[in-house]
Each structure stands twice: as C-alpha cells, then as structure tokens.
DOBA-213299 format. One line per field, with one value per residue: x, y, z of N, C-alpha, C in turn; residue in three letters; residue number from 0. Coordinates in Angstrom, 3 decimals, padded with zeros to 6 digits, always signed. Example, Ala and Ser with C-alpha at 12.3 -4.5 7.8 and 13.67 -1.06 7.14 Angstrom:
BEGIN
n.px = +013.190 | +012.850
n.py = -005.690 | -002.250
n.pz = +007.800 | +007.080
ca.px = +012.300 | +013.670
ca.py = -004.500 | -001.060
ca.pz = +007.800 | +007.140
c.px = +013.200 | +012.900
c.py = -003.300 | +000.030
c.pz = +007.800 | +007.870
res = Ala | Ser
n = 0 | 1
This chain:
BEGIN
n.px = -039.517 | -036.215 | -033.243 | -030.343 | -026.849 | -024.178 | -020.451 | -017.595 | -016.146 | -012.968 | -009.433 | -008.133 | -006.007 | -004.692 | -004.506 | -002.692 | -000.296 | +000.305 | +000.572 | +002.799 | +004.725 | +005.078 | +006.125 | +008.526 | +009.886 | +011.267 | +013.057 | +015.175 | +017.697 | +017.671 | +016.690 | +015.245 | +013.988 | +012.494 | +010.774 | +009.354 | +007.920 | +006.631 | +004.698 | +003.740 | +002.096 | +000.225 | -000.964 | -002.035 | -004.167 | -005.425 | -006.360 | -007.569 | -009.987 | -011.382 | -012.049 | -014.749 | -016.551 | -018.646 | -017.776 | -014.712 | -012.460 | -009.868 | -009.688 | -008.389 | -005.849 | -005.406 | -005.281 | -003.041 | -000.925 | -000.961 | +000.198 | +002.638 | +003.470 | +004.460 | +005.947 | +007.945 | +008.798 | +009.698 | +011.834 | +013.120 | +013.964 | +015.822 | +017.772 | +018.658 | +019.922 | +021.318 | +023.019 | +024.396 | +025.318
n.py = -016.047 | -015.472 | -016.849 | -015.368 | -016.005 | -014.709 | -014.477 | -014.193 | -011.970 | -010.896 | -009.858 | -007.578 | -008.033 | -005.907 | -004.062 | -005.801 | -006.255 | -003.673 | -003.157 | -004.409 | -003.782 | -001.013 | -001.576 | -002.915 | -000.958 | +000.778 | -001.210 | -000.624 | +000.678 | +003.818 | +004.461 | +001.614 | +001.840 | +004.482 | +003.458 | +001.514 | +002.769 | +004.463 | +002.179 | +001.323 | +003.484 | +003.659 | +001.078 | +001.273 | +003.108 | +001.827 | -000.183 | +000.760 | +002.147 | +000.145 | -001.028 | -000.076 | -001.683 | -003.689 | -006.770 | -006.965 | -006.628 | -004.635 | -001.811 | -000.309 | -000.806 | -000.344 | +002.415 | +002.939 | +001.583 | +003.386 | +005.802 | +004.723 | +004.389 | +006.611 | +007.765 | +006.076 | +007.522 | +009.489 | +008.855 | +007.815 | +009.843 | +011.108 | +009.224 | +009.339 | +012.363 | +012.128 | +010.192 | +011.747 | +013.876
n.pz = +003.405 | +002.001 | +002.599 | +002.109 | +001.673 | +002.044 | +000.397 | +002.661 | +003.510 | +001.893 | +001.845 | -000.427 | -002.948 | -004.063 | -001.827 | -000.130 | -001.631 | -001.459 | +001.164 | +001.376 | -000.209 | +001.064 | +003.375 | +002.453 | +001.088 | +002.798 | +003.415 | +001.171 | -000.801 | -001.988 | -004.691 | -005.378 | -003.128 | -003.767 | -005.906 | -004.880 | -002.862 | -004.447 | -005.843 | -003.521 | -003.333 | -005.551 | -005.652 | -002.792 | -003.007 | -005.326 | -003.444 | -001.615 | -003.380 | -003.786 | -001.479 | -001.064 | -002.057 | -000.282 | -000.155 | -000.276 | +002.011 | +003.786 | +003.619 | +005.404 | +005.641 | +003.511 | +003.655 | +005.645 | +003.782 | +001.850 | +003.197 | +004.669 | +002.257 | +001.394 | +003.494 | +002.385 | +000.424 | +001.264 | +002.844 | +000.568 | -000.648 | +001.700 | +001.759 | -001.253 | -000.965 | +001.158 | +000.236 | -001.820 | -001.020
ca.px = -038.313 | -035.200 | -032.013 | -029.460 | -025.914 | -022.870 | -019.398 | -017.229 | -015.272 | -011.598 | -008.493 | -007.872 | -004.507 | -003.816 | -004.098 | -001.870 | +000.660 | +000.430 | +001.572 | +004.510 | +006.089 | +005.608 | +007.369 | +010.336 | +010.447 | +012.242 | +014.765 | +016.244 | +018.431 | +017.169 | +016.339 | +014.687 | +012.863 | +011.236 | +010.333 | +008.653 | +006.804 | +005.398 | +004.022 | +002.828 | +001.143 | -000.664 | -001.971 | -003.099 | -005.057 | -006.536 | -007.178 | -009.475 | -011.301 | -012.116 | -012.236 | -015.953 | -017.150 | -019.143 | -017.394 | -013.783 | -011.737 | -008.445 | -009.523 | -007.437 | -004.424 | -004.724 | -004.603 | -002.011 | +000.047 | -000.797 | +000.862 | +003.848 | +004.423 | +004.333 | +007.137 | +008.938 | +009.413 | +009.899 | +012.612 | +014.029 | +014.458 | +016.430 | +018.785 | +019.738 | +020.719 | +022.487 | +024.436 | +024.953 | +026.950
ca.py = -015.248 | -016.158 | -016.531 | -014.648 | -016.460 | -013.639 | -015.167 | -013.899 | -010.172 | -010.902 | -008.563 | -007.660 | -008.196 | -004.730 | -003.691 | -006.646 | -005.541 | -001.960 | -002.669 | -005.124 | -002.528 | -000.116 | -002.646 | -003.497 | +000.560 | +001.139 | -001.838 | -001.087 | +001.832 | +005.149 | +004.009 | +001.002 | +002.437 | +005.390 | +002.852 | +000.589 | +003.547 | +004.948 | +001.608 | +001.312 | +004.828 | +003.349 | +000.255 | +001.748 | +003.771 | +001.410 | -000.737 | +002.058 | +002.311 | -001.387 | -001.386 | +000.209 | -002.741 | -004.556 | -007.959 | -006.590 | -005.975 | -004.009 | -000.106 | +000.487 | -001.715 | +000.344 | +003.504 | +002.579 | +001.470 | +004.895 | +006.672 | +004.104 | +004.672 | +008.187 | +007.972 | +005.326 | +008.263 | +010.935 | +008.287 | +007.862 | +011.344 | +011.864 | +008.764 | +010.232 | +013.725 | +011.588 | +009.875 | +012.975 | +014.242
ca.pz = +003.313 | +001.240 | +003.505 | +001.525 | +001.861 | +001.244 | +000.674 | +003.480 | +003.276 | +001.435 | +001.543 | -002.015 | -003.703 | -004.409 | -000.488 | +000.215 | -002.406 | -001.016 | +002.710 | +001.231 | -000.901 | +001.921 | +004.324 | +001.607 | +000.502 | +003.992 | +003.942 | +000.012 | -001.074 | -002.734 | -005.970 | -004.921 | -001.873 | -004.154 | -006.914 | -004.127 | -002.288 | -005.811 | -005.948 | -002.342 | -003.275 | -006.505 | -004.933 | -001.718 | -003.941 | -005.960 | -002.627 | -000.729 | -003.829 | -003.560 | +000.042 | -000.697 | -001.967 | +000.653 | -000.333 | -000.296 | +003.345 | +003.105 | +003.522 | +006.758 | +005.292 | +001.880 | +004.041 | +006.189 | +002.606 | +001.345 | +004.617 | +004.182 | +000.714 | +001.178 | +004.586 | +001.953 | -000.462 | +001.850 | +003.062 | -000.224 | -000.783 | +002.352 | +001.214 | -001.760 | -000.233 | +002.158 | -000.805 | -002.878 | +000.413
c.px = -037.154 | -033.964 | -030.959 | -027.582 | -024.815 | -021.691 | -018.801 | -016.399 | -013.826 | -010.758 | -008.246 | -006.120 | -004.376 | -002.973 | -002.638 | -000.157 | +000.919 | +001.490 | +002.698 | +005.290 | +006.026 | +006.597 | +008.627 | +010.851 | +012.026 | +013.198 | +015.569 | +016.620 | +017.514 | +016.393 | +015.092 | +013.625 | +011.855 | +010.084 | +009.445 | +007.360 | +006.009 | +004.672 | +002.908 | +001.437 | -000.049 | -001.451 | -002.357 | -004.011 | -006.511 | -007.369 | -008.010 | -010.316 | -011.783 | -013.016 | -014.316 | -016.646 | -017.684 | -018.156 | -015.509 | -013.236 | -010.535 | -008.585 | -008.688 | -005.750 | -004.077 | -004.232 | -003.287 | -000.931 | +000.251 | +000.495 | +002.260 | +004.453 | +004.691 | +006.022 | +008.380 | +009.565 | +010.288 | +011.311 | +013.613 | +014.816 | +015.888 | +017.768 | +019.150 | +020.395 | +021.727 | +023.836 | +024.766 | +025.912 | +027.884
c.py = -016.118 | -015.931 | -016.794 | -015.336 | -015.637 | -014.306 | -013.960 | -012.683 | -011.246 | -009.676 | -008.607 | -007.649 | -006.772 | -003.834 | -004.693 | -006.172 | -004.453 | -002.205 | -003.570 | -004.324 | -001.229 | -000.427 | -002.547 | -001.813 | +000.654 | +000.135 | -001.800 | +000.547 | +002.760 | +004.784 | +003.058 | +001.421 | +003.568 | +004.631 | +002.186 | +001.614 | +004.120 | +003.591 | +001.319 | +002.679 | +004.254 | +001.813 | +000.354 | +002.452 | +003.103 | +000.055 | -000.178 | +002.187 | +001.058 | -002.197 | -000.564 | -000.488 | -003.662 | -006.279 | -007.737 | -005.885 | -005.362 | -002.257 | +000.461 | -000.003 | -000.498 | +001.347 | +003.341 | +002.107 | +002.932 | +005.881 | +005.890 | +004.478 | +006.110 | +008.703 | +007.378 | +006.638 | +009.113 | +010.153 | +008.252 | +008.766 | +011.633 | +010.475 | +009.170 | +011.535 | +012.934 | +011.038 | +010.869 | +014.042 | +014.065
c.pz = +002.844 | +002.719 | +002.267 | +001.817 | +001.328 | +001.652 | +002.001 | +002.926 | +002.905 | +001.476 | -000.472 | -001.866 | -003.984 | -002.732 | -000.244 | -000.472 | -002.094 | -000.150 | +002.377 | +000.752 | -000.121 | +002.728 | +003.599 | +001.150 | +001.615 | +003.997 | +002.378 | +000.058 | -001.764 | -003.557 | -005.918 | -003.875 | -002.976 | -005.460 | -005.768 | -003.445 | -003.910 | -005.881 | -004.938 | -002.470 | -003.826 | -006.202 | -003.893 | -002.072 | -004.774 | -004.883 | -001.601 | -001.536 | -004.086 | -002.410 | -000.047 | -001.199 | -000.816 | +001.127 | -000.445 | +001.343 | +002.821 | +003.433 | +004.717 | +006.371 | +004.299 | +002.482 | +004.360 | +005.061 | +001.959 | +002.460 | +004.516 | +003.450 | +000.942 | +002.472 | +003.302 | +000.993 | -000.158 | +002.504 | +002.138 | -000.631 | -000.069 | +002.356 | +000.051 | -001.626 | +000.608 | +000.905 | -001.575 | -001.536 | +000.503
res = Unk | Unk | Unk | Unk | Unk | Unk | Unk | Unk | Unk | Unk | Unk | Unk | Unk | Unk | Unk | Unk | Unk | Unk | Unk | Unk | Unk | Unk | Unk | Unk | Unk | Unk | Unk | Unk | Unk | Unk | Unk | Unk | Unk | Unk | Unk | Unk | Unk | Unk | Unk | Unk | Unk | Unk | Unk | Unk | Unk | Unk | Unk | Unk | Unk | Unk | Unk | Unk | Unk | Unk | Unk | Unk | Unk | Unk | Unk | Unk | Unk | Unk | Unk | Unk | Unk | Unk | Unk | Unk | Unk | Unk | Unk | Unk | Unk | Unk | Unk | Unk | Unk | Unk | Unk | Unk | Unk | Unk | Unk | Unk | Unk
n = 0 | 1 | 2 | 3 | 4 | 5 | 6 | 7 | 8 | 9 | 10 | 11 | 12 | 13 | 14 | 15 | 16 | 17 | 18 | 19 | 20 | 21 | 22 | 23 | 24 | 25 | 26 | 27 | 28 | 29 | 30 | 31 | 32 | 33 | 34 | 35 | 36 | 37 | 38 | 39 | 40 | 41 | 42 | 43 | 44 | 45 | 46 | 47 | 48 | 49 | 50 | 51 | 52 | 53 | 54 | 55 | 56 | 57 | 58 | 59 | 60 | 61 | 62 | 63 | 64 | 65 | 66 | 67 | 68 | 69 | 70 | 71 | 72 | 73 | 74 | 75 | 76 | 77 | 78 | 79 | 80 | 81 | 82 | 83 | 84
C-alpha cells in the first residue's frame, strides 16, 4: 500500500478578501461601504465555490462574508437615506 501524503487544507485568498471588505464595509461612508460589500458579495461567492475543493478551507468564512457583504449594503443604503435627510 502507497501512503498518500495530502498538503494540508489552506484558506483561499478570495474568502480572506471577502470577510475584510465585509469588516471595512461597516467602518467607511455610503459610497465606500456599498463598493466594499459588492465586493465582499463577489468574493464570498467565488470562495464557497472553492471551499468545495477538498484542499481549500474558507466555506464558513466565505458564507459568513456573503451575509456581511449583504448587512454592509443593506447598511450603506440606510447611510445614504440618512445623508439625503
């Protein structure tokens, strides 16, 4: 029998990139915050469909960036109504 050696599970760079621009959505202004959550959207996206790679960790992060980005927008939203007040 061969003994099989698999490198160790990695987070991918897109998850990682997800939950930061969910994090930074919520501390910048309108503009900034909805530009940051559209991104948190599109790399939590493309880090769940990575996260089903065996050799790739990250699918609870990507979610959790998805669900972020998605508060960051729904955040941004309700700062610009606040500034158009």
């Amino acid at each position: 029998m061969e003994n099989q050696i698999t490198p160790p599970a990695k987070f991918s760079i897109p998850s990682i990139i997800a939950i930061a621009s969910a994090v930074a959505s919520f501390a910048s202004g309108a503009f900034f915050g909805f530009v940051l959550a559209m991104i948190a959207v599109v790399f939590g996206a493309i880090g769940v469909i990575l996260a089903f790679s065996s050799r790739v960790r990250g699918g609870i992060v990507s979610t959790l960036a998805l669900l972020g980005g998605l508060l960051g927008f729904i955040a941004a939203v309700v700062k610009t109504i606040r500034w158009l007040l």
